[in-house]
Structures are given as C-alpha cells and as structure tokens.
Backbone as numpy.savetxt, mean C-alpha at the origin, in Angstrom:
# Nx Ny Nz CAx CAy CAz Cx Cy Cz
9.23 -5.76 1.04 8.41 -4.59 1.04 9.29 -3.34 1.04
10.21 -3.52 1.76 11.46 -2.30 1.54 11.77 -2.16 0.53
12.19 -2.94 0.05 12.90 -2.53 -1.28 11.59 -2.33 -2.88
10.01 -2.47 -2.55 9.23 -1.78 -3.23 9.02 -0.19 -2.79
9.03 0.24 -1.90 9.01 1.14 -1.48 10.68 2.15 -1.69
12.03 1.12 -1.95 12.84 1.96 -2.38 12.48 2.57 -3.55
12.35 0.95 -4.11 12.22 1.33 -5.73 10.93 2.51 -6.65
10.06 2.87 -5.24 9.12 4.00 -5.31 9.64 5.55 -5.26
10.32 5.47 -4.21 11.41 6.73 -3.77 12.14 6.81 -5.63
12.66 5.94 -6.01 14.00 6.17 -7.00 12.87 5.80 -8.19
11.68 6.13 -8.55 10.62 6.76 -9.39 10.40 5.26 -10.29
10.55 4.34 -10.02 10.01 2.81 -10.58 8.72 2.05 -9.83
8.84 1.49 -10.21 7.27 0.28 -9.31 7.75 -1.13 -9.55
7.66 -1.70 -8.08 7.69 -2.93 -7.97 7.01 -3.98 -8.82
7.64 -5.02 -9.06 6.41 -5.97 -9.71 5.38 -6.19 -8.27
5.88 -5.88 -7.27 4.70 -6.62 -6.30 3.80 -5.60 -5.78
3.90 -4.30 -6.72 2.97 -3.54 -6.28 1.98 -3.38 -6.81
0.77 -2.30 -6.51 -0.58 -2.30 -7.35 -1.48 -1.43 -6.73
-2.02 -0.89 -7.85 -2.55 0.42 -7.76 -3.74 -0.40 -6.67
-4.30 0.81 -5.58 -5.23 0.50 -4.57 -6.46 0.67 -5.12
-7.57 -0.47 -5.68 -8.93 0.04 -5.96 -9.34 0.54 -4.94
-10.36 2.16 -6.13 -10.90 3.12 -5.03 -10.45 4.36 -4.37
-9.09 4.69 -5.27 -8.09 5.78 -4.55 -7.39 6.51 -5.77
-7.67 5.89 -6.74 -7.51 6.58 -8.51 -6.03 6.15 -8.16
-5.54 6.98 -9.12 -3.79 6.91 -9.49 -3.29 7.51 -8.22
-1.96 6.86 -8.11 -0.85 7.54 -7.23 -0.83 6.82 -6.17
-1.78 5.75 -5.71 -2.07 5.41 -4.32 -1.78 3.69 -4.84
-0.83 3.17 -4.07 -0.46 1.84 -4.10 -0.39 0.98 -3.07
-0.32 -0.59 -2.92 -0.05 -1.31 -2.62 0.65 -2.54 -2.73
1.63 -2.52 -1.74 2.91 -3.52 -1.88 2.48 -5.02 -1.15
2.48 -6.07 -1.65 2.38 -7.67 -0.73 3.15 -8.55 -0.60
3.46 -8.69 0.53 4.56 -9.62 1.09 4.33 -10.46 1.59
4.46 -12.02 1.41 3.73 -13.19 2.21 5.04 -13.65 2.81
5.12 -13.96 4.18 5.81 -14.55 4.83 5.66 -15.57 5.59
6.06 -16.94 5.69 6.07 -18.53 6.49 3.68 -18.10 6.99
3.56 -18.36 5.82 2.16 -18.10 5.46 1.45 -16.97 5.39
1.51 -15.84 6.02 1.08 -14.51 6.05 1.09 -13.98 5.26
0.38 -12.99 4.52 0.05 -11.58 4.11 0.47 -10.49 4.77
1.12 -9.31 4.35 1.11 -8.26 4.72 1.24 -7.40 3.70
0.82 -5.94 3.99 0.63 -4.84 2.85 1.08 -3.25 3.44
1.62 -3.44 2.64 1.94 -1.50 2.98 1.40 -0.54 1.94
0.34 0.14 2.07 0.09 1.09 1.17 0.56 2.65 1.25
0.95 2.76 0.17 1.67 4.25 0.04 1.22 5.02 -0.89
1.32 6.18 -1.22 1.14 6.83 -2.49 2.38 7.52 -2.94
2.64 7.78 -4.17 3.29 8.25 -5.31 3.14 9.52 -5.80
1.72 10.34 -5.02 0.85 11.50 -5.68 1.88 12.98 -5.33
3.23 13.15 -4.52 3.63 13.93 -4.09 4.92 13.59 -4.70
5.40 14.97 -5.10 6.89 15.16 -6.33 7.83 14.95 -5.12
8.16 15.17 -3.85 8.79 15.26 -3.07 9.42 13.96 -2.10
8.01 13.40 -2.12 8.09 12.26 -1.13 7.40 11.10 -1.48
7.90 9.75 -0.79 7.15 8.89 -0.64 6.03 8.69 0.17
5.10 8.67 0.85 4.34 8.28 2.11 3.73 7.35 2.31
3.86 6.48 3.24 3.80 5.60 3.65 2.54 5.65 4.39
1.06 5.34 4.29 -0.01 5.55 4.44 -0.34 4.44 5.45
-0.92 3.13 5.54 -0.20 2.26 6.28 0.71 1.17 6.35
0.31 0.22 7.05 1.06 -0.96 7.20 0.37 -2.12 7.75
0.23 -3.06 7.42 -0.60 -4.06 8.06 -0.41 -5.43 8.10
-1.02 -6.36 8.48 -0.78 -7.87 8.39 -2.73 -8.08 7.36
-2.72 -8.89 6.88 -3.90 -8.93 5.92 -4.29 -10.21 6.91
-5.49 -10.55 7.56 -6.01 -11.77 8.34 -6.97 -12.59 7.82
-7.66 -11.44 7.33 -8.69 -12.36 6.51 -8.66 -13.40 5.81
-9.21 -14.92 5.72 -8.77 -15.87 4.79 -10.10 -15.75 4.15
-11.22 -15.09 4.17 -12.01 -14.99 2.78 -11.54 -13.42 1.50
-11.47 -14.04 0.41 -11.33 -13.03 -0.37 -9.79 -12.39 -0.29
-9.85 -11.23 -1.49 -8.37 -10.92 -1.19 -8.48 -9.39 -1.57
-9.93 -8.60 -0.61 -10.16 -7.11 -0.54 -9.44 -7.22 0.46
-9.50 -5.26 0.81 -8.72 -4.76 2.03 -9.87 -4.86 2.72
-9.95 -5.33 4.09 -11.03 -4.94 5.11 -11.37 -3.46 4.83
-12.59 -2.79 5.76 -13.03 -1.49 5.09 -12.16 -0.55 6.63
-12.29 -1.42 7.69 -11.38 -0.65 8.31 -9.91 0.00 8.18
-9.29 -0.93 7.61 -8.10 -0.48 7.04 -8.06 0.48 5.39
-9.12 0.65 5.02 -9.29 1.04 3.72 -10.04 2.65 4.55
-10.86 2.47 5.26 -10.77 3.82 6.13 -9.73 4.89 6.59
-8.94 3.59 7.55 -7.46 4.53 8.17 -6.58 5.29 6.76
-6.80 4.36 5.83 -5.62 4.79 4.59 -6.59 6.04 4.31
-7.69 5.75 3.73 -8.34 7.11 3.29 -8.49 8.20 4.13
-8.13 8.42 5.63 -7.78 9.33 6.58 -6.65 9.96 6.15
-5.24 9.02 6.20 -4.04 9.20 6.28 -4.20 10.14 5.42
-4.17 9.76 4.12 -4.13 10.14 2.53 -5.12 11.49 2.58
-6.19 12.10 3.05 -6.48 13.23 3.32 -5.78 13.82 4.23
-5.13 13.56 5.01 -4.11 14.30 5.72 -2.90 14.44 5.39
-2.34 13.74 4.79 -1.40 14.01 3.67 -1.40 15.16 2.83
C-alpha cells in the first residue's frame, strides 16, 4: 500500500489502485490482502500539491466487495474537509 501511494506522490497509479465509485475522478483506492485480510487506503489525487490520505481501514465484510457506508461516510467527511 506504500508504495501505491508513493507511486501517487511521483504522479503514476498503481496497478492495485482504483478510482472510488461515487467520488468522480481524483479519489482512489489502494487493496492489500494480507495472510487472508483486506485492507484499503483511500486517497485522492484532486490537489496539485499533495497526496491525502483520506482513510485507512481493514475491509471485514465477507459479503460483497462494496465499501461499508460507514466508511464511505468518514471518507466523504475527510474529502470535504480537505
């Protein structure tokens, strides 16, 4: 996940990233499965300056492969406060 998020900073995109349905352009998500887990860091791209790192999470759910709406909340907070 670090090193999608470098490769965001230095103006490329991961293969393991992907645009966030529901947040238009600029707003992404990175997935990392580890010794079975999911996890996701969503960031956006929408600022010439910076990366931001919107959140971070472990994905729990074993139905489906949406973002819960709680975590799709906190990001859409962040990202207006941004």
């Amino acid at each position: 996940m670090g090193f999608a998020l470098y490769q965001a900073q230095a103006g490329s995109k991961s293969h393991d990233a992907k645009p966030l349905k529901g947040l238009g352009t600029g707003v992404l998500e990175a997935v990392s499965r580890r010794d079975g887990d999911a996890y996701r860091a969503v960031y956006t791209v929408r600022f010439e300056r910076a990366v931001y790192v919107l959140h971070v999470f472990q994905k729990k759910s074993k139905r489906g492969i949406a973002t819960p709406k709680k975590e799709m909340d906190l990001v859409k907070q962040r990202l207006k406060a941004a």
